[in-house]
C-alpha positions, 0 to 999 in steps of 0.5 A, a space after each residue: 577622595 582628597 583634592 589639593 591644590 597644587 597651582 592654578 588650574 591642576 589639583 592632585 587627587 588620591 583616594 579609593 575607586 569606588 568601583 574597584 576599590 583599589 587606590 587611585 591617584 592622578 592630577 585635573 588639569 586644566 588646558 584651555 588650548 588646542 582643545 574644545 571648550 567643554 575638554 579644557 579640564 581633564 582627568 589624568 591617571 599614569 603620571 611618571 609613565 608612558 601609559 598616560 591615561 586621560 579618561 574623563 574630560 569637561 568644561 569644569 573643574 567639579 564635573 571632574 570632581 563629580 565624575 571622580 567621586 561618583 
């Protein structure tokens, strides 16, 4: 799984689902309002469409990685 910066508080990520190996890729993003404080980043698939799909959210940027990479 690779990780890039693209600005502060959203990487983009791109690599194989462990469990399906299939290719995966998607932003973390961080939003810090309207939300609760262990939501504020946030794992998103779909991006271009309208099946956006936020599976994963948590207080931190490395529990998002973990939970990518796990």
């Amino acid at each position: 799984m690779t990780f890039t910066k693209i600005e502060n508080g959203i990487y983009k990520f791109k690599g194989i689902d462990t469990w399906t190996n299939k290719e995966i890729e998607g932003i973390i993003e961080y939003q810090p309002y309207d939300v609760k404080s262990n939501e504020v980043w946030q794992v998103v698939f779909g991006l271009g469409t309208n099946n956006v799909d936020r599976p994963f959210m948590s207080a931190t940027l490395k529990e998002c990685k973990k939970w990518l990479t796990a």
